[in-house]
N, C-alpha and C positions, 0 to 999 in steps of 0.2 A: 504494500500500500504506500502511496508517495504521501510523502508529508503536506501536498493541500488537501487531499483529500482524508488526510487524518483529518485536518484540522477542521473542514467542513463537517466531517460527521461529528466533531466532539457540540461544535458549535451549534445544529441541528440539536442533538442533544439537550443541548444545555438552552436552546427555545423550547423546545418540546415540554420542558419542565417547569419552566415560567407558565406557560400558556396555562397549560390546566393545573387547577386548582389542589394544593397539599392537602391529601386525605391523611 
């Protein structure tokens, strides 16, 4: 895996978690 696309998916990630709400 090249290191943009680490970086995209951490990023993704790390929206993904903000977005919905902390159960």
């Amino acid at each position: 895996m090249s290191a943009s696309a680490e970086a995209t998916v951490v990023i993704t990630h790390e929206v993904g978690l903000h977005a919905r709400p902390s159960v």
